[in-house]
DRENPA-329968 format. One record per residue: x, y, z of N, C-alpha, C, O, CB in turn; residue in one letter. Coordinates in Angstrom, 1 decimal. Glycine has a CB too. Layout:
BEGIN
R     npx     npy     npz    capx    capy    capz     cpx     cpy     cpz     opx     opy     opz    cbpx    cbpy    cbpz  resn
R       X       Y       Z       X       Y       Z       X       Y       Z       X       Y       Z       X       Y       Z     A
...
! end
This chain:
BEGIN
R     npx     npy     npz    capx    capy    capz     cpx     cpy     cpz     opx     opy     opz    cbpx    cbpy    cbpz  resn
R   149.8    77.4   302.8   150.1    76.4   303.8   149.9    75.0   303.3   150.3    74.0   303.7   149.2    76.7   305.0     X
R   149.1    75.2   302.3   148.2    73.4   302.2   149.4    72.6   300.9   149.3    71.4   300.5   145.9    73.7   301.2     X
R   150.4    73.9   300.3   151.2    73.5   299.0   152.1    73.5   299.8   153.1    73.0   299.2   151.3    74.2   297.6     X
R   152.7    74.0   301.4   154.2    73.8   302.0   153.9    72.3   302.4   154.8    71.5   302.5   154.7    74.8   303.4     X
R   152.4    71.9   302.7   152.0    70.3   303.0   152.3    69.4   301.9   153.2    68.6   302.1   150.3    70.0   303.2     X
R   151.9    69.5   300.8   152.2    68.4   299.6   153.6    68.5   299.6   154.2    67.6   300.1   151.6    68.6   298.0     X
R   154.3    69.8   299.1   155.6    70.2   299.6   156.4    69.3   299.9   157.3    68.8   299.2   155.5    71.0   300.5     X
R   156.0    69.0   301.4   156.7    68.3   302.1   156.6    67.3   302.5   157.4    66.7   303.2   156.7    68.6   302.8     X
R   155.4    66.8   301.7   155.0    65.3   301.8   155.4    64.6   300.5   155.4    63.4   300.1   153.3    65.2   302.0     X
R   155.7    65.8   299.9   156.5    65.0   298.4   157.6    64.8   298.7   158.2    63.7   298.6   156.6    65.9   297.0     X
R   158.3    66.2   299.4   160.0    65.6   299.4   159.9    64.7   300.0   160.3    63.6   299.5   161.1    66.4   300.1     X
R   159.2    64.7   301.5   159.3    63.6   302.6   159.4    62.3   301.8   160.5    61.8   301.8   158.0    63.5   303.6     X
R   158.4    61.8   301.0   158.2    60.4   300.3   159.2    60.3   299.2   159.5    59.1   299.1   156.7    60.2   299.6     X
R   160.1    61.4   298.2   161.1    61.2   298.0   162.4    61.0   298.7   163.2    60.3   298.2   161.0    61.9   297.4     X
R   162.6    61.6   299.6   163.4    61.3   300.2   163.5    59.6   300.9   164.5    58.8   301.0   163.2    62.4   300.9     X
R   162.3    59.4   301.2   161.8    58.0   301.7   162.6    56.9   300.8   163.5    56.0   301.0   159.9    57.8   301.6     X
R   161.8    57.3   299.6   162.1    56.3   298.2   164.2    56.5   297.8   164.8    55.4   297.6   160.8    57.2   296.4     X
R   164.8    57.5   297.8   166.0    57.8   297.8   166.7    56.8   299.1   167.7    56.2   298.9   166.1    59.6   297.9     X
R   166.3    56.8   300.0   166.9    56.3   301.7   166.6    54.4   301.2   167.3    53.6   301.8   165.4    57.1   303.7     X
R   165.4    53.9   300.1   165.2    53.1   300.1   166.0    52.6   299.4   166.8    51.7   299.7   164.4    53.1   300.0     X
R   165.6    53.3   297.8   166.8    52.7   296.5   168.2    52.9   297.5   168.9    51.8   297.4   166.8    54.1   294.6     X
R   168.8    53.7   298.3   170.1    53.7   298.8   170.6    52.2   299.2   171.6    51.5   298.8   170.1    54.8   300.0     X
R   169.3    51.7   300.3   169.3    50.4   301.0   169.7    49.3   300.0   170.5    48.5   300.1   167.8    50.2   301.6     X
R   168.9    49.5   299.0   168.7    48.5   297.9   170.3    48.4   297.4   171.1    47.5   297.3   167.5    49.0   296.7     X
R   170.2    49.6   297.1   172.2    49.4   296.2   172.8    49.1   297.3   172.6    47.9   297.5   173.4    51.1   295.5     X
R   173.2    49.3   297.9   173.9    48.9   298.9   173.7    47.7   299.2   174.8    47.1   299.4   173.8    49.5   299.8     X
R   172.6    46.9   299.3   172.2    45.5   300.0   172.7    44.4   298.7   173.1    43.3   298.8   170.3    45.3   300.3     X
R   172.6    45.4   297.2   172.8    44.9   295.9   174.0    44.6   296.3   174.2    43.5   296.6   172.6    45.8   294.6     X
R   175.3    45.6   296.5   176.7    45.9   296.5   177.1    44.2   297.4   177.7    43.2   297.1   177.1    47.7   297.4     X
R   176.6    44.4   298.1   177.2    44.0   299.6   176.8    42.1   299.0   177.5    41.3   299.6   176.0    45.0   301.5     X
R   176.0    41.4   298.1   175.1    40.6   297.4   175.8    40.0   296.3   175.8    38.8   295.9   173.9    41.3   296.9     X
R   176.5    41.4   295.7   177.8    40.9   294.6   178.7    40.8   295.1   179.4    40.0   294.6   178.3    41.6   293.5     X
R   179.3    41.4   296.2   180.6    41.0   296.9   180.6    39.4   297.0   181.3    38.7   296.3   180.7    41.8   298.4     X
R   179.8    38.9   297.9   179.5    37.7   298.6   179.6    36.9   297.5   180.5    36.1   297.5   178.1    37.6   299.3     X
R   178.9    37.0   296.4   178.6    36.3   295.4   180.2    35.8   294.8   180.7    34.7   294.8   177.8    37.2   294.5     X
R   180.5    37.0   294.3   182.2    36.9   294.1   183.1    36.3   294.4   183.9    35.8   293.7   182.8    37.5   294.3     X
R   183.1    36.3   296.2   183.7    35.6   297.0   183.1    34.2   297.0   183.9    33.3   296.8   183.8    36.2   298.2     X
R   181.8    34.0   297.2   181.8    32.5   296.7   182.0    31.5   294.9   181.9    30.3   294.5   180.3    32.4   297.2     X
R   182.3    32.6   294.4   182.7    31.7   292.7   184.1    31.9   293.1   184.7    31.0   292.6   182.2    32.6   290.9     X
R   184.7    32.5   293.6   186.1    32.7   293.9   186.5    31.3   294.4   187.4    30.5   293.9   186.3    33.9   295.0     X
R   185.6    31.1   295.8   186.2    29.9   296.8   186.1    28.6   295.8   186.9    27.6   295.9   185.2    29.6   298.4     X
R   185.1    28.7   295.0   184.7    27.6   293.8   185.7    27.2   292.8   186.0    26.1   292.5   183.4    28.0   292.9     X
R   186.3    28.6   292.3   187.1    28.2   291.6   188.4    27.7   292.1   189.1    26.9   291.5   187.1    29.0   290.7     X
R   188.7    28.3   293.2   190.1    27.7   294.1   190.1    26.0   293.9   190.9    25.2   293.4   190.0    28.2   296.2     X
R   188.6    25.9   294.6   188.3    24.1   294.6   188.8    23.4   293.0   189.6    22.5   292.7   186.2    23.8   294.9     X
R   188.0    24.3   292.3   188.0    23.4   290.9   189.5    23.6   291.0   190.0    22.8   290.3   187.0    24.1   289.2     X
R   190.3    24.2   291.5   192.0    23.9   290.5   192.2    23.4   290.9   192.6    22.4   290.3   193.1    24.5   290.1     X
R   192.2    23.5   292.5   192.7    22.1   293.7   192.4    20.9   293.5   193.3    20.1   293.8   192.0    22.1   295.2     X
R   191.1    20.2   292.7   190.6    19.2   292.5   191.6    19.1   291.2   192.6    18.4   291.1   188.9    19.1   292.5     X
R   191.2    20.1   290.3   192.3    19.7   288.9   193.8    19.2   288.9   194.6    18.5   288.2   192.6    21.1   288.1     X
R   193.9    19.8   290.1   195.8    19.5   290.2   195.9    18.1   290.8   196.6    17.1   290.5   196.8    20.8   291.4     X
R   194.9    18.2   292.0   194.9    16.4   292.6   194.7    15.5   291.7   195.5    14.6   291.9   193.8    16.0   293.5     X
R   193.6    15.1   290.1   193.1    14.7   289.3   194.3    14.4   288.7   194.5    13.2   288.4   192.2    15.5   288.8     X
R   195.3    15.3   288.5   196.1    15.2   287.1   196.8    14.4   287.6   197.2    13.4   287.0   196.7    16.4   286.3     X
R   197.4    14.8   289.2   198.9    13.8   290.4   198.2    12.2   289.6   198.7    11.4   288.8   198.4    13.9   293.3     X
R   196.5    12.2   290.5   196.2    10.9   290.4   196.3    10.5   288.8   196.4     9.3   288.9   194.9    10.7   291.0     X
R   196.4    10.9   287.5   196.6    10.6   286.4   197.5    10.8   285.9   197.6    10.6   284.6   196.1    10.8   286.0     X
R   198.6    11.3   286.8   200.0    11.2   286.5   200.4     9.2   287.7   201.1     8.2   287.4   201.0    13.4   287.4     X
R   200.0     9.3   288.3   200.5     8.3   289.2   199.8     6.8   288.1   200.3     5.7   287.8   199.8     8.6   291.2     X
R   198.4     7.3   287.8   197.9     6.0   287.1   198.8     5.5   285.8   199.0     4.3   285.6   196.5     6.3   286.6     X
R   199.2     6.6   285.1   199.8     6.8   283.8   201.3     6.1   284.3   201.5     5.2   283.5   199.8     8.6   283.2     X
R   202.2     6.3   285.3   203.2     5.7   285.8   202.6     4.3   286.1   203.3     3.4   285.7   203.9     6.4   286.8     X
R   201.4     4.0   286.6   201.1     2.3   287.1   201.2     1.6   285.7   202.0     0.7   285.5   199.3     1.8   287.9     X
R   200.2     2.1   284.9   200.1     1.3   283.3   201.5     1.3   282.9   201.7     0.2   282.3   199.1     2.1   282.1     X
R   202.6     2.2   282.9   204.1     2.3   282.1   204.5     0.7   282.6   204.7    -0.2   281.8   205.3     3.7   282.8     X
R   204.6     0.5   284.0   205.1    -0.2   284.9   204.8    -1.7   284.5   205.6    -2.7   284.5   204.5     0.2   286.1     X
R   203.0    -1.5   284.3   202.7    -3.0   284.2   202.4    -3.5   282.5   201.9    -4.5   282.1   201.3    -3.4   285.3     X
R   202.9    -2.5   282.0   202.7    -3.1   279.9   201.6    -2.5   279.9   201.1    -3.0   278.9   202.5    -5.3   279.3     X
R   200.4    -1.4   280.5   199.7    -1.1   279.7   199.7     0.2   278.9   198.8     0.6   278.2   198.8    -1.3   280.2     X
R   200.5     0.6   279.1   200.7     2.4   278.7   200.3     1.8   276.6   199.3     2.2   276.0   203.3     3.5   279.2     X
R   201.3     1.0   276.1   200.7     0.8   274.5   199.4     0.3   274.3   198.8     0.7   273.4   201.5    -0.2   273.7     X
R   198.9    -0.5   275.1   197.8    -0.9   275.0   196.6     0.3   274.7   196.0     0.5   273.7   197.6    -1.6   276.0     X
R   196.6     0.8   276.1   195.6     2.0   276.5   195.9     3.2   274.7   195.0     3.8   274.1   196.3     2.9   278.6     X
R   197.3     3.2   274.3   197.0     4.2   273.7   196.5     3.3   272.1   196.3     4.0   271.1   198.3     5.5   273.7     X
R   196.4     2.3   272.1   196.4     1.9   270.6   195.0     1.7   271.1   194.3     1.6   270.0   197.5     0.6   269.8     X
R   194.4     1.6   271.9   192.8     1.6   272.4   191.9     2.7   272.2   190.7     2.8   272.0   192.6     1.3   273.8     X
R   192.9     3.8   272.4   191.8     4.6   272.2   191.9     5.3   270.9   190.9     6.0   270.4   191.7     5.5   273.3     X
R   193.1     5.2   270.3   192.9     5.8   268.8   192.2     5.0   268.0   191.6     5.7   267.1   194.2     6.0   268.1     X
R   191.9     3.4   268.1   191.2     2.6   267.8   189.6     3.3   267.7   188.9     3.6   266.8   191.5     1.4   268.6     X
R   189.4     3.3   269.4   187.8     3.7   269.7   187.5     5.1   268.9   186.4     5.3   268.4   187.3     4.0   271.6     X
R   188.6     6.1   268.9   188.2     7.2   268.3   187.6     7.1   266.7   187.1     7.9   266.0   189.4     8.0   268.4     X
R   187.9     6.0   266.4   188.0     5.4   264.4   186.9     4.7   265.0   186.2     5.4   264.3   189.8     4.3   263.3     X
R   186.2     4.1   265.5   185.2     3.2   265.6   184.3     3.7   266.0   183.3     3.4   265.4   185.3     2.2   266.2     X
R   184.0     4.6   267.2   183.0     5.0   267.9   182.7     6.1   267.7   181.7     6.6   268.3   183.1     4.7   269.0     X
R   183.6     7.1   266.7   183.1     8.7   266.6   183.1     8.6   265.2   184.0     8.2   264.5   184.1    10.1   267.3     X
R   181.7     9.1   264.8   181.7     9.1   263.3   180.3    10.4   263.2   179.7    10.4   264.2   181.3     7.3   262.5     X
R   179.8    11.2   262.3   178.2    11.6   262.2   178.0    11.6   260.5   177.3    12.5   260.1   177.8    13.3   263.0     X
R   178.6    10.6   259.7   177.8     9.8   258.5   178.5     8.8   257.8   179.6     8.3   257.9   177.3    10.7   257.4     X
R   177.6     8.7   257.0   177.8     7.2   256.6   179.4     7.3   256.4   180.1     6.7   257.1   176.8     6.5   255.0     X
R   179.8     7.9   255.6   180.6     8.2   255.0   182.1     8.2   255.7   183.1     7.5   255.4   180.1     9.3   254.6     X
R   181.8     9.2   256.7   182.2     9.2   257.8   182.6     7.8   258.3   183.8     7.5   258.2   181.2     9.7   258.4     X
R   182.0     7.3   258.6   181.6     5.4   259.0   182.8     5.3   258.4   183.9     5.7   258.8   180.2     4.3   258.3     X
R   182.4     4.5   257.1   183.4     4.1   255.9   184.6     4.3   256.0   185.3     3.3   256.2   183.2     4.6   254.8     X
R   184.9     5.4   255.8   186.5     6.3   255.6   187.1     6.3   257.3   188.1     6.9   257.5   186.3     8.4   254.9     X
R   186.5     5.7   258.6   186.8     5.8   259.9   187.4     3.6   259.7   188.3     3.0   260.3   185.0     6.6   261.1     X
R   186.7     3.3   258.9   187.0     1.9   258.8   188.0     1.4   258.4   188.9     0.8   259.1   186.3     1.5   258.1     X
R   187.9     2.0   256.6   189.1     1.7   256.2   190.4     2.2   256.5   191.4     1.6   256.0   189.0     1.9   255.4     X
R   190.3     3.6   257.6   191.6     4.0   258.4   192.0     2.7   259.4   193.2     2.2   259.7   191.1     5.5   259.3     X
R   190.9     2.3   259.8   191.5     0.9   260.9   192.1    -0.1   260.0   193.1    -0.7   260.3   190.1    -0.1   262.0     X
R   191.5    -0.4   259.1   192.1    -1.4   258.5   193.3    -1.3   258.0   194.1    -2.2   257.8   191.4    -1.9   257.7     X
R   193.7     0.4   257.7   195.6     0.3   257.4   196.4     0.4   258.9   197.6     0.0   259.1   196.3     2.0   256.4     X
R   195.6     0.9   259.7   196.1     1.1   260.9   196.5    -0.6   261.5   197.6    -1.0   261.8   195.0     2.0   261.8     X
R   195.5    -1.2   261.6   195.6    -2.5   262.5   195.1    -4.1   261.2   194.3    -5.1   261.3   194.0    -2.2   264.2     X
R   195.7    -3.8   260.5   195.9    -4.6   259.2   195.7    -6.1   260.2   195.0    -6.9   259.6   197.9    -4.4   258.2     X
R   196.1    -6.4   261.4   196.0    -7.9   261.7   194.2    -7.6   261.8   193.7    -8.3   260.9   197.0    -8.7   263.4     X
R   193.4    -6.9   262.3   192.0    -6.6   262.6   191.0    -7.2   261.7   189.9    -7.6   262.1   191.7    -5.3   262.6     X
R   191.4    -7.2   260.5   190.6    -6.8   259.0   189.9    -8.5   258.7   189.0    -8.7   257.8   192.2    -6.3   257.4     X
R   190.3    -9.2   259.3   189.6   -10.7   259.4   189.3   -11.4   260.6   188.9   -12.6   260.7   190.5   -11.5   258.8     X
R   189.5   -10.5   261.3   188.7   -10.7   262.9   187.6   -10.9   263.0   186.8   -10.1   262.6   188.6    -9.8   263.8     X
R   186.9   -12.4   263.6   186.0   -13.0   264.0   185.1   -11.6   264.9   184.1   -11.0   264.5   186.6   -14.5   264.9     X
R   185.9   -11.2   266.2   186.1   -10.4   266.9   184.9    -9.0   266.6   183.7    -8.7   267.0   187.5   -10.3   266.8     X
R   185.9    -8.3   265.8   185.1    -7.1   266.0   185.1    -6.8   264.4   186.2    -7.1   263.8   185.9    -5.9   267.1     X
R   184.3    -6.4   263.8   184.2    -5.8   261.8   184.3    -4.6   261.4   183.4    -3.7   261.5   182.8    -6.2   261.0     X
R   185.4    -4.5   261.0   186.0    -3.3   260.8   186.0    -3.0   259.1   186.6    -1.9   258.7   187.4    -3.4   261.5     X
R   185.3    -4.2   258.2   185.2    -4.1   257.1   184.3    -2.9   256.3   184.4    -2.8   255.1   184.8    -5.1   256.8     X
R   183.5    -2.0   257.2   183.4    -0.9   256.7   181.9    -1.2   255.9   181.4    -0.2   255.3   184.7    -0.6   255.7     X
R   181.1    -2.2   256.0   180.2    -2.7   255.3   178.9    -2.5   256.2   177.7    -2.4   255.8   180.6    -4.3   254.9     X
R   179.1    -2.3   257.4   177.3    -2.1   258.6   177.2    -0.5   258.2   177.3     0.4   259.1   177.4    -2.3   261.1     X
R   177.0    -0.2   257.4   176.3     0.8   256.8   174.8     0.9   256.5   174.2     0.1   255.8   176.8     1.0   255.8     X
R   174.2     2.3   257.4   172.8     1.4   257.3   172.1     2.8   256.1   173.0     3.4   255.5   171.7     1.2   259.3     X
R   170.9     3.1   255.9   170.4     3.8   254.8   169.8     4.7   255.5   169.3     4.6   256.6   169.6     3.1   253.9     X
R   169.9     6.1   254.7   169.4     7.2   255.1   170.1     7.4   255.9   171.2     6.8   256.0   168.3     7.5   255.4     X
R   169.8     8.6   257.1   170.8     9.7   257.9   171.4     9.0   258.3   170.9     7.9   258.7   170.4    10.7   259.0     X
R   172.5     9.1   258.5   173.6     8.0   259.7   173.3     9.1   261.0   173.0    10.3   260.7   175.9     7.8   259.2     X
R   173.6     8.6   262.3   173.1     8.9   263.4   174.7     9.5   264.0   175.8     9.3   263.4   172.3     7.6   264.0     X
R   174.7    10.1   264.8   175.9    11.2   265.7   176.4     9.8   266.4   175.6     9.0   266.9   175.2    12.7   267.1     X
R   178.2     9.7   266.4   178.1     8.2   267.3   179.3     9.1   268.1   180.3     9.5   267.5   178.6     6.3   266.3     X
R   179.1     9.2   269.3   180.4     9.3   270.4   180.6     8.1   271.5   180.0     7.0   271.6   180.2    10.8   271.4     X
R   181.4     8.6   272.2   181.8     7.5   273.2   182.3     8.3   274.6   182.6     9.4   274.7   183.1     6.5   272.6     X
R   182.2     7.6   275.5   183.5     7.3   276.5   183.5     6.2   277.1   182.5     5.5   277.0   183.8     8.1   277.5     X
R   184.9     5.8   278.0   185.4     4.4   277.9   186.1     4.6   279.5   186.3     5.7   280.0   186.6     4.0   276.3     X
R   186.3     3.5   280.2   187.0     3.4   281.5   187.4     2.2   281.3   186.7     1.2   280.8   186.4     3.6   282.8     X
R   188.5     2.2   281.6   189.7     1.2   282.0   190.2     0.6   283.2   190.7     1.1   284.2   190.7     1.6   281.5     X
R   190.0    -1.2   282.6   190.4    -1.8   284.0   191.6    -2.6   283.7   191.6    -3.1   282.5   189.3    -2.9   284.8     X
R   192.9    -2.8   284.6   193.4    -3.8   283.8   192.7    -4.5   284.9   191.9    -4.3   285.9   195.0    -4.0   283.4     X
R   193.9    -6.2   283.8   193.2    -7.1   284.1   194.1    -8.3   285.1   194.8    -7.6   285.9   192.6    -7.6   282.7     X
R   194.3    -9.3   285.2   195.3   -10.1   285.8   196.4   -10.4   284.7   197.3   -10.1   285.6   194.7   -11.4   286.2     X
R   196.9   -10.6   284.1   197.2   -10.0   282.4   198.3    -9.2   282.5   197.6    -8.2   282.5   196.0    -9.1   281.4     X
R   199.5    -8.8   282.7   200.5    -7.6   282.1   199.8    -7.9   280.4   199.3    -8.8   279.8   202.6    -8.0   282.4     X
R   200.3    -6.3   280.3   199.7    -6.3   278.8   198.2    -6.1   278.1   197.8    -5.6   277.1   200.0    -7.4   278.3     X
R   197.8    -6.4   279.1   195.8    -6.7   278.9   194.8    -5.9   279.4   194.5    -6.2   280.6   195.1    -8.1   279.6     X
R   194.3    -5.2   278.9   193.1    -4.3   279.6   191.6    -4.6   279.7   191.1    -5.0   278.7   193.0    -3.1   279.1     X
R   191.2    -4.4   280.4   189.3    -4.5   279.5   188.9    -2.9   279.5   189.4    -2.0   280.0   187.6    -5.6   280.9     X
R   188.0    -3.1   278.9   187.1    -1.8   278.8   185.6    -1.7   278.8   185.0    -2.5   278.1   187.5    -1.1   277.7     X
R   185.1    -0.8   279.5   183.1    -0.5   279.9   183.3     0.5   278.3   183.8     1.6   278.5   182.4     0.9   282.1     X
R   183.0     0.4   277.5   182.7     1.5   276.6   180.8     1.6   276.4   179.9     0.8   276.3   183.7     1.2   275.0     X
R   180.9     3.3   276.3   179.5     4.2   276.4   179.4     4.4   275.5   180.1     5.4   275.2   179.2     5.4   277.1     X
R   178.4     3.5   274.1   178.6     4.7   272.9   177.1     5.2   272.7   176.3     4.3   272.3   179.4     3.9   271.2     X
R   176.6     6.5   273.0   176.0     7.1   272.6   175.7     7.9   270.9   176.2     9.0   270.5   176.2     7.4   273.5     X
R   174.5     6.9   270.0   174.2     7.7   268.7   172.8     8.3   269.1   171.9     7.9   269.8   174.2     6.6   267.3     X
R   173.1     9.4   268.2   172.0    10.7   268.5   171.7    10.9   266.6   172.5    11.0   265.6   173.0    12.5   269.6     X
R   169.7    11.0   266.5   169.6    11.9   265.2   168.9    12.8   266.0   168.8    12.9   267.2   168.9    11.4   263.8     X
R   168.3    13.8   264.8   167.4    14.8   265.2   166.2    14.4   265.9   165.6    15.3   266.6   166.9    15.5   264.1     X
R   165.9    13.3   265.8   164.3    12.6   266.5   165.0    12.0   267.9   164.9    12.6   269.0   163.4    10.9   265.3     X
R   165.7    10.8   267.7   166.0     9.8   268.9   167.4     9.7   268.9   168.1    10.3   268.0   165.3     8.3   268.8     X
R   167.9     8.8   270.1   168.9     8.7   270.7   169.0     6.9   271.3   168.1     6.1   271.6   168.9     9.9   271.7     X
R   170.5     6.6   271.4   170.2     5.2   271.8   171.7     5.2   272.5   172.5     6.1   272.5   169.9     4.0   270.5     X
R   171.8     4.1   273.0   173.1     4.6   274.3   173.2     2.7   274.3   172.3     1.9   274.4   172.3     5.8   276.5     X
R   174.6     2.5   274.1   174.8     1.3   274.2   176.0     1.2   275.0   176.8     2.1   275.2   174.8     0.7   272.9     X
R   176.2    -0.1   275.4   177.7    -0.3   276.5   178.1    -1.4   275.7   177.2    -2.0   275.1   177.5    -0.8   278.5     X
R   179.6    -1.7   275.5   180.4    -3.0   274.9   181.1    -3.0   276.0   181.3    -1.9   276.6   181.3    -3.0   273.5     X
R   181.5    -4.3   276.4   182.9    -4.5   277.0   183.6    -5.3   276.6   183.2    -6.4   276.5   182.9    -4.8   278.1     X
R   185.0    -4.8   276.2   186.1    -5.2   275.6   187.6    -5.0   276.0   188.1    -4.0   276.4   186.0    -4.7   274.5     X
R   188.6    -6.8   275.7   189.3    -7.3   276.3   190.5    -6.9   275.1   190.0    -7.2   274.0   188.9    -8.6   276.7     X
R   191.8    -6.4   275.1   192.5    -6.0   274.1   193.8    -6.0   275.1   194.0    -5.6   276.2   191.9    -4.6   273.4     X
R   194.8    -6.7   273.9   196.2    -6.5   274.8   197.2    -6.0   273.4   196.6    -5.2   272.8   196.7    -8.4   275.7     X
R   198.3    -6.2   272.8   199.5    -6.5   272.3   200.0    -7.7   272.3   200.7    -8.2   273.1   200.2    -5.9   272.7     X
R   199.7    -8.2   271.3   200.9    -9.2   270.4   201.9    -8.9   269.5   201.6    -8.4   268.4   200.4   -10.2   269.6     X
R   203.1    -9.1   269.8   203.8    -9.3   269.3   203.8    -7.7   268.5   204.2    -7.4   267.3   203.6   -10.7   268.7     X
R   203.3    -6.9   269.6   204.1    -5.6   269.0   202.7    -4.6   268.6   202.7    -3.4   268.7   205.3    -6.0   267.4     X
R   201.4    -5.6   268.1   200.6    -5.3   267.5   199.0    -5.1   268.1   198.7    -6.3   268.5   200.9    -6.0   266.4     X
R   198.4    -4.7   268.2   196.7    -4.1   268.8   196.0    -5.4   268.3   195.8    -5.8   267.2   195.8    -2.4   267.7     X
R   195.5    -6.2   269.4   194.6    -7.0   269.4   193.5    -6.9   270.3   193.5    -6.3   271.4   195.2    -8.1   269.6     X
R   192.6    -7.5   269.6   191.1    -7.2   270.4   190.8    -8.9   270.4   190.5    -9.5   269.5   189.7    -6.1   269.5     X
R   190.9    -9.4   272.2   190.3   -10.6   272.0   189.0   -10.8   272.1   188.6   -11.9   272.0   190.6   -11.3   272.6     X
R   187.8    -9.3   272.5   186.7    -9.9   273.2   186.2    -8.4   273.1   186.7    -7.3   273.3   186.9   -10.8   274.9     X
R   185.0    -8.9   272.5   184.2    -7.3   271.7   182.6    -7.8   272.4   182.1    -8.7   271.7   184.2    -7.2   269.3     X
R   181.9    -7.5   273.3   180.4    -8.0   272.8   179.7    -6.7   274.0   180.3    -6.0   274.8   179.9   -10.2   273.4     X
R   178.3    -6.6   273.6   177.4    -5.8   274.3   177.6    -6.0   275.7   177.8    -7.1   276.2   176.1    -6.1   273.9     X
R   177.5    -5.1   276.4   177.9    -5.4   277.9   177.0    -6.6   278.0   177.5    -7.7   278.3   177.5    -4.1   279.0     X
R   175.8    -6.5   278.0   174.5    -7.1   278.6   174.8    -8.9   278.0   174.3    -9.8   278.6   172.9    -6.1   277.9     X
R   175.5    -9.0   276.8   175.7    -9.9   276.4   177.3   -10.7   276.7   177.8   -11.6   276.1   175.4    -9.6   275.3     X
R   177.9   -10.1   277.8   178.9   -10.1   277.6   179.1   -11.3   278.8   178.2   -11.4   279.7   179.5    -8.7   277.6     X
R   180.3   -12.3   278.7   180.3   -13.2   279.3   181.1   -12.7   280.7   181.9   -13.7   280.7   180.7   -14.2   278.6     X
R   181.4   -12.3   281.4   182.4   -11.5   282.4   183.1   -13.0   283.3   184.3   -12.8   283.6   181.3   -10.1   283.7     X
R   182.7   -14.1   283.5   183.1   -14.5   284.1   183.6   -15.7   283.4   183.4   -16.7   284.0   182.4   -14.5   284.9     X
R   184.3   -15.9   282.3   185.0   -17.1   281.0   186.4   -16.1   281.4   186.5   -15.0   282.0   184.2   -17.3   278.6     X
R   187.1   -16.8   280.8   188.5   -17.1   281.1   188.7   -16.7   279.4   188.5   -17.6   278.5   188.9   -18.9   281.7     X
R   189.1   -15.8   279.1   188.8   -15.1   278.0   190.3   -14.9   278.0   190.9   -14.3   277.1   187.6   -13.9   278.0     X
! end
């Protein structure tokens, strides 16, 4: 009698634990569904936002055609890509002397130095960027907020320029290069 008791107090508590883990998968099941359906609705958003994003950068891309900045913007940023992305010295150098065949009027600019010479000693530091664009009152003329973040293994430093750049006469000019913080925003530049 006393082993039909454990017996039954074993199945009973297995059975218990079986009815429980059941709860559990199931509550699991029902936990990933939901889940699913919410990365689902997320990703709907992200494309919805992507496709709105691109209209709005298809419509911006038509404003700049319109008003003379479409050459600007692109000789700006192949510029910033040669100036502001580099990770050594070397690097530096050979990003320089690419500007200087590229934008040959540059190479004696008061402006901005593109001579390839601020090379500093030991590690050269990680240099990226990004940049937003305003135009300006100017057909032809843009300014720019540029972010250039350099990174080494120890530290990091994060600097802003803002710079005024249009086309002359066919060709990439930079009238106005300085540290944001230094920067005059309100001259007639």
């Amino acid at each position: 009698m006393e082993n039909n008791n454990k017996f039954l107090s074993i199945v009973t508590i297995l059975i218990l634990a079986i009815v429980f883990l059941g709860a559990l998968v199931l509550n699991s099941n029902h936990n990933v569904k939901e889940i699913k359906k919410d990365i689902a609705q997320l990703e709907k958003k992200q494309l919805d936002r992507s496709k709105y994003n691109d209209g709005i950068d298809k419509k911006q891309s038509s404003i700049n055609e319109r008003i003379g900045n479409s050459a600007v913007i692109k000789a700006a940023k192949k510029f910033n890509d040669k100036f502001y992305i580099w990770s050594s010295w070397n690097e530096f150098s050979d990003n320089m002397k690419d500007l200087r065949a590229m934008y040959p009027n540059l190479e004696d600019s008061d402006i901005v130095d593109i001579s390839g010479k601020a090379v500093g000693n030991g590690d050269s530091p990680d240099s990226i960027y990004s940049t937003d664009f305003y135009a300006t009152d100017k057909k032809g003329q843009v300014a720019e907020l540029i972010t250039q973040n350099k990174s080494t293994e120890t530290s990091g430093t994060r600097l802003q320029w803002f710079k005024i750049e249009n086309m002359k006469k066919g060709k990439y000019s930079i009238t106005y290069l300085k540290p944001y913080n230094e920067a005059n925003l309100t001259s007639e530049e």
